[in-house]
MARKOLRO-554752 format. One record per atom (N, C-alpha, C): residue in one letter; x negated, y negated, z negated. Coordinates in steps of 0.1 Angstrom, whole numbers, plus 5000, padded with zeros to 4 digits. Each point is the difference from the previous one (the first is absolute). Example, Ala and Ser with C-alpha at 12.3 -4.5 7.8 and 13.67 -1.06 7.14 Angstrom:
A486850574922A500949885000A499149885000S500449895007S499149895000S500849894992
***
This chain:
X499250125000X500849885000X499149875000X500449935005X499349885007X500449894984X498649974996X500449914987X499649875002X500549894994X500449865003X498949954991X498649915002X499450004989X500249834992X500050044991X500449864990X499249964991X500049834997X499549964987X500749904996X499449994990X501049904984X499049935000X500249835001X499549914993X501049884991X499350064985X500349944988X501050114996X499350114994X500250094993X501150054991X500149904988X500150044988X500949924996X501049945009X501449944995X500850104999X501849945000X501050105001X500050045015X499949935008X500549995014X498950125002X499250025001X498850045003X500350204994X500449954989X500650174993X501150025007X500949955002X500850025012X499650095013X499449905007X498750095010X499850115000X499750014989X499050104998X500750114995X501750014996X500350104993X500750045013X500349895011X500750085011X498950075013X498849964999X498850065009X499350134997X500149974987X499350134993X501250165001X501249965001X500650105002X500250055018X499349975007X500250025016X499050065005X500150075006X499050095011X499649955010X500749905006X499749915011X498649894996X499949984987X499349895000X499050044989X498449925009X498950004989X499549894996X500149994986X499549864992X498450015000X499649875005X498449985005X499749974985X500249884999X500049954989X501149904993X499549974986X500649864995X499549934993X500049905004X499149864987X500849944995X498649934990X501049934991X499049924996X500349874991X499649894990X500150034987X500850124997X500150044984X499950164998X499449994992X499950174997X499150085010X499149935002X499050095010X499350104992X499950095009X499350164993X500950024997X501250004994X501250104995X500750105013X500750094994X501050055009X501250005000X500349965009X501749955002X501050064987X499350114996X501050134989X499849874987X499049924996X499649934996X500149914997X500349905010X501049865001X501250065001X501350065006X501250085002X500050164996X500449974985X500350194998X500550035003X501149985012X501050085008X499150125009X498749925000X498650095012X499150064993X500450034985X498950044996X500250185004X498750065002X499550115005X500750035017X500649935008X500149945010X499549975011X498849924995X498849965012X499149984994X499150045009X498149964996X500449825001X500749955011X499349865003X499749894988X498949975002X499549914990X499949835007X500749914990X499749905009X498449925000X500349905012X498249964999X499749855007X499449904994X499949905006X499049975014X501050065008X499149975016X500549895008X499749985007X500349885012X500750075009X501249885003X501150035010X499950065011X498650025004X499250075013X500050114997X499650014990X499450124996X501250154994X500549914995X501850024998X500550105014X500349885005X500350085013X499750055014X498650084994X499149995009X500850175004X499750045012X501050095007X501850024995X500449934992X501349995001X500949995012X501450035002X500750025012X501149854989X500250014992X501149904996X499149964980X500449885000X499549964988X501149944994X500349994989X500949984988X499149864987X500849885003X499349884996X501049984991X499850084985X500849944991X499349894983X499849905007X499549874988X500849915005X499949904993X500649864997X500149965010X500649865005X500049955010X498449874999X499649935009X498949955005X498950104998X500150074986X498750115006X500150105009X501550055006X500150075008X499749925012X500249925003X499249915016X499150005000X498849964990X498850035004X499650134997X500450124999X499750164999X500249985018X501150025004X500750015008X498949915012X499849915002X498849935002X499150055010X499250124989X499150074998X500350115012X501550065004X500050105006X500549985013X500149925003X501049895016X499250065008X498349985000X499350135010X499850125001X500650094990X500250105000X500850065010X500050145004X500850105005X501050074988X501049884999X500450084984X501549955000X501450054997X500949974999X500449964984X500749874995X499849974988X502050025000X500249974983X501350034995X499549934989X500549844999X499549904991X501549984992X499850054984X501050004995X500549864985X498849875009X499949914990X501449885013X499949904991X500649905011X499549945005X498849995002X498849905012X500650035015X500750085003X500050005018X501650004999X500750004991X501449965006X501049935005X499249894994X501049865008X499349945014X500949975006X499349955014X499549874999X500449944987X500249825002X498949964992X498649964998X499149944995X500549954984X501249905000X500249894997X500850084987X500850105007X500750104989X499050084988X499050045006X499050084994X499249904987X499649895008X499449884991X500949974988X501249985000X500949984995X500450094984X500050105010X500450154989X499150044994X498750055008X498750084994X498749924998X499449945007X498949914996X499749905015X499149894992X500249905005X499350045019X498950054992X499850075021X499750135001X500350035014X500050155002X498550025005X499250144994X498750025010X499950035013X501050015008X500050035015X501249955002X500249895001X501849984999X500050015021X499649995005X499850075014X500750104999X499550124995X500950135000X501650004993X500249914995X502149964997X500650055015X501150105000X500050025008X500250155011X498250034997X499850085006X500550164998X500249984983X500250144998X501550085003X500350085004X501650034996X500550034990X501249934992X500249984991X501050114998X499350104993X500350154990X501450034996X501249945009X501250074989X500650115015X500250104998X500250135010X501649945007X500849984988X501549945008X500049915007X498849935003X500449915008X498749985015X498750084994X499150015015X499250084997X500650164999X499750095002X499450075016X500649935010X498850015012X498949995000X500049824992X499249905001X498350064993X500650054987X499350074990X499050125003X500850105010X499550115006X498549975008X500349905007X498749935008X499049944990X500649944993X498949914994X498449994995X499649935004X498550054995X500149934979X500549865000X500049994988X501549954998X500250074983X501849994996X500149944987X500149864993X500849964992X501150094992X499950034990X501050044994X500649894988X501750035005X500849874992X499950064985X499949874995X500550024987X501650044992X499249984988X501350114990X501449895006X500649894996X501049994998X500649925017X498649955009X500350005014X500750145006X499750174991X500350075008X501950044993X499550024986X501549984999X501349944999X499749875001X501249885010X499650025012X499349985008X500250045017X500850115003X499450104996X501050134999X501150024999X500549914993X501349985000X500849935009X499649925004X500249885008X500250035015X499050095003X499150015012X501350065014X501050074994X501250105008X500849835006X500449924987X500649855001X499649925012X498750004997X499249875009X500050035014X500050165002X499350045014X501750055006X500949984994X501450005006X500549865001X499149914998X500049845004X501249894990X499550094991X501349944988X499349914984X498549955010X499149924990X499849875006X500949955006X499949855005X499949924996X499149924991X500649924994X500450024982X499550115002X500750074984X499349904988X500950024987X499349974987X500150134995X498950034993X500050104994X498950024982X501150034995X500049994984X499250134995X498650014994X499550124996X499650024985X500450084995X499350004986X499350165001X498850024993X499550135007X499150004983X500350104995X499650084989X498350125002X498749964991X498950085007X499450064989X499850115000X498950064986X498849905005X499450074986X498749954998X498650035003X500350115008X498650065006X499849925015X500949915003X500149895012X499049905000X499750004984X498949884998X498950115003X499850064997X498250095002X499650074988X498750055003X499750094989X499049934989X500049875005X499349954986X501049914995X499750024984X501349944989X499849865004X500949935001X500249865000X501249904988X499949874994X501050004991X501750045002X500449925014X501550045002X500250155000X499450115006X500250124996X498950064988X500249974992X499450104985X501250034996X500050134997X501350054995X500749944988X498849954993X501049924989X501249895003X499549965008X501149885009X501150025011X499550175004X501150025013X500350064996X500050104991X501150114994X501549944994X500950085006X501449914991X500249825002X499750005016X499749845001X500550025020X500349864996X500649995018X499549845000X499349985010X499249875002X499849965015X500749895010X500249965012X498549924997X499450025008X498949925011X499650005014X499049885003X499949915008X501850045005X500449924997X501549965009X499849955011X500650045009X500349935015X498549985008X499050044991X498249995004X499850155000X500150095002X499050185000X499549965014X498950065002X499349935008X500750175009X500850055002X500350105011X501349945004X500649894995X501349915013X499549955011X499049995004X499850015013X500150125008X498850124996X500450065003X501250105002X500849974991X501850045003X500449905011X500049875004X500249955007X499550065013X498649985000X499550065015X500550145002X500150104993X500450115003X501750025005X500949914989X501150015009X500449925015X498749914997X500049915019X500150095007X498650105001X500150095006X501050045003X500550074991X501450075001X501449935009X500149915003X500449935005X500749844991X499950054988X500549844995X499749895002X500649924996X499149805007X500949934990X499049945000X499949854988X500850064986X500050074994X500350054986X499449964989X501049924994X499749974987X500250094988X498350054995X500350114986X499249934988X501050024994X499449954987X499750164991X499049994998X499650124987X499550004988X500650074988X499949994989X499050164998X499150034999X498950124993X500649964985X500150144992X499950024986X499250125001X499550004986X498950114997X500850064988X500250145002X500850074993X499350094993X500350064986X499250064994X500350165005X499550025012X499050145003X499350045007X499150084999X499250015005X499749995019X500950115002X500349995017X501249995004X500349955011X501049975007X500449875004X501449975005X500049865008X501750035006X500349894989X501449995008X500249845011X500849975009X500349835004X501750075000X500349845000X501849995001X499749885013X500650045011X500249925008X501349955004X500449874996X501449965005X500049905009X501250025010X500049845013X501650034998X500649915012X500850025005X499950095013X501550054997X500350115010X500949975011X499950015010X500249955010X501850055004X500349855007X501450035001X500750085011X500650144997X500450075012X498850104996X499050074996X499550094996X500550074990X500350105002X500650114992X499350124990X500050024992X498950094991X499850135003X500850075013X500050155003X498949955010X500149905009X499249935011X498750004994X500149934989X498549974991X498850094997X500950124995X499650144998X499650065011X500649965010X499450095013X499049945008X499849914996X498949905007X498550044992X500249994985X499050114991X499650105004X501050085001X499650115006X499550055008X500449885015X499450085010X498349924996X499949885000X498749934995X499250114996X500550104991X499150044989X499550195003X501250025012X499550115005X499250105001X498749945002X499050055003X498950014987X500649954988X499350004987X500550034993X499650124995X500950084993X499549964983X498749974998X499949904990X500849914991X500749955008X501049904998X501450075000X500749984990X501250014997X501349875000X500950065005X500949845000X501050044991X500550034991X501250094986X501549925009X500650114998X501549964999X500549934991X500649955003X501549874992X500250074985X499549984990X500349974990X498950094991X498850005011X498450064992X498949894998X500049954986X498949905005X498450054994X499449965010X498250025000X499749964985X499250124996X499050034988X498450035000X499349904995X498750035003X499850134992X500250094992X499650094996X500650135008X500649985013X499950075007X499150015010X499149875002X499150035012X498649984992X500450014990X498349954992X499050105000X498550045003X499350135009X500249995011X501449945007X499550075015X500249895009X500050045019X499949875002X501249995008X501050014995X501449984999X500549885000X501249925010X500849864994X501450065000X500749934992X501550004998X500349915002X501549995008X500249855002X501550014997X500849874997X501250004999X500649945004X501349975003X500749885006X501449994991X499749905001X501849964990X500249845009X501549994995X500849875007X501249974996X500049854995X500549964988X501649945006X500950064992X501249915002X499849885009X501449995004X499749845011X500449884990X498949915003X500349914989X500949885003X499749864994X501349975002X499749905010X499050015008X499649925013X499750095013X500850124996X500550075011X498550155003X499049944996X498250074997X499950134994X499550115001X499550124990X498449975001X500150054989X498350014998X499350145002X499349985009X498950155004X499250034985X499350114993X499850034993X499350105004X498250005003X499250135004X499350034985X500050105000X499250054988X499050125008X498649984992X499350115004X498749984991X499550164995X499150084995X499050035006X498549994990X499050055007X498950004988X499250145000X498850014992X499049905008X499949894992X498749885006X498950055004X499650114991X498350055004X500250095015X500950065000X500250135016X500249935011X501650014996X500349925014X500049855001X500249914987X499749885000X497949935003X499150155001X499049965003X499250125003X499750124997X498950105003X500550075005X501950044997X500450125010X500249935013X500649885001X500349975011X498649985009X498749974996X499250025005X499350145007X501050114992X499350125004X501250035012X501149925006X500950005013X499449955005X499349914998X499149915010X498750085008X499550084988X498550105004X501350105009X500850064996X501050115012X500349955011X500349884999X500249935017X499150005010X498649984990X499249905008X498850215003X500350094996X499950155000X500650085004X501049885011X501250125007X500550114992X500649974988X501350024996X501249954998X500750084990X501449925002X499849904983X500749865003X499549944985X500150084986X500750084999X500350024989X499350174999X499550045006X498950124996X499450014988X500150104995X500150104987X500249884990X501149905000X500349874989X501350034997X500550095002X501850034992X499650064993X499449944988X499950034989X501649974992X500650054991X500849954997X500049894983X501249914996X498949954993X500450054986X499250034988X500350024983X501549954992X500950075006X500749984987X500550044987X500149984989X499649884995X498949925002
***
């Protein structure tokens, strides 16, 4: 069997265990290596007991060259601006990358400055990469030499959205989001807003109407077909560990009907069996897709009010670390490996 060769740079995060728990179980693929900035000389069993007696691999501070030096696809999971200059480093390579920070996903300079830092190290490359969500350029992805992968809450509001916009029913929209995220969203080093003493038994809204991924829900549902949409978003940080809910509400359009609505979902979503759209009176639980890389989505629609309006009502679930970032990256390594996205990822997810 013909194996796909891979490396990891920036080791020893969550995203990175992620990786690594869905590579290590495949016959198709051989892990070259993986680096890291922390915990060098250890073994992965080491920094992540989920691997202990697992793998020899030990991580090791090498250079991005060196990294992926005979690799067929490389895996860039660090922060954002140090992932541009890694990345940098491999643009003359014979090497296919899967960059799962936010440095290559906005197209607009101005947005990036704005959200992430004041300049980008190659802001030339904005742009170039194809931007990683399978529902929406899964062609695009298959070809790709380098793939952006969207973030946690760009993927679970778009997702929802995405059947709406591309049936041409995002014109103009306002659209109202409140979107609930565990705490492993921040990273694997403790920070004050998530120390458990403070997030446990606690519900706390920040940056309002500022998360630096409203653009990218914007550009993603452009794509999709929407224009000029106004979203306001509220992020709260919820005390658990994984998962990711959004509530999406707009208005619902006059003369669209909710059996119509459902079927428009449906046929959208066909080809992803990942994604689930629940029947009329099941609403999405993240502790049903939490472990895997599973979305739930919902639809509800509100009495007509008294200016004649219903209000649309999307709901949808997602484990932030899988499919909101490392599984969905591992549809992105299937595509771009001539498979189908969702290869050996129907995992189902832990309930309780």
């Amino acid at each position: 069997m013909h194996k796909t060769k891979v490396s990891i740079i920036g080791g020893s995060g969550y995203l990175a265990a992620e990786l690594l728990r869905n590579l290590l179980g495949r016959d198709d693929v051989e892990i070259l290596r993986v680096s890291s900035k922390d915990h060098i000389g250890k073994s992965i069993g080491e920094v992540n007991r989920a691997f202990w007696g697992r793998s020899d691999i030990v991580l090791k501070d090498i250079s991005p060259k060196e990294c992926a030096a005979g690799a067929d696809i490389v895996f860039l999971a660090m922060p954002h601006v140090i992932t541009a200059r890694v990345a940098m480093e491999l643009f003359d390579l014979d090497v296919r990358i899967i960059d799962l920070s936010g440095d290559f996903r906005l197209k607009e300079l101005a947005d990036y400055r704005r959200y992430y830092a004041d300049q980008h190290p190659c802001a030339e490359r904005l742009g170039s990469f194809v931007y990683g969500m399978p529902e929406l350029f899964a062609d695009k992805i298959r070809e790709a030499k380098y793939v952006a992968n969207p973030g946690c809450f760009a993927t679970c509001i778009a997702t929802a959205l995405l059947p709406f916009a591309d049936a041409g029913y995002m014109q103009q929209a306002a659209v109202r989001i409140v979107a609930l995220t565990g705490s492993s969203g921040s990273g694997v080093h403790p920070q004050v807003g998530n120390h458990h003493t403070v997030r446990t038994n606690n519900l706390k809204a920040y940056k309002v109407f500022d998360h630096q991924h409203t653009p990218e829900i914007l550009q993603t549902l452009g794509s999709a077909g929407a224009g000029e949409v106004k979203l306001d978003f509220v992020p709260v940080s919820a005390p658990i560990a994984r998962g990711m809910m959004s509530i999406s509400q707009l208005d619902m359009p006059v003369g669209l009907g909710e059996d119509e609505l459902r079927a428009i979902y449906a046929s959208y979503y066909r080809e992803f069996p990942l994604i689930s759209v629940l029947p009329k009176g099941i609403a999405p639980e993240v502790v049903a897709v939490k472990n895997s890389a599973r979305i739930e989505i919902g639809i509800d629609i509100s009495a007509t009010h008294r200016d004649g309006k219903q209000t649309l009502c999307v709901t949808s679930v997602l484990d932030n670390l899988i499919k909101g970032g490392a599984g969905q990256a591992m549809q992105n390594f299937n595509l771009m490996t001539g498979k189908a996205n969702n290869y050996q990822l129907d995992h189902l997810g832990m309930w309780p």
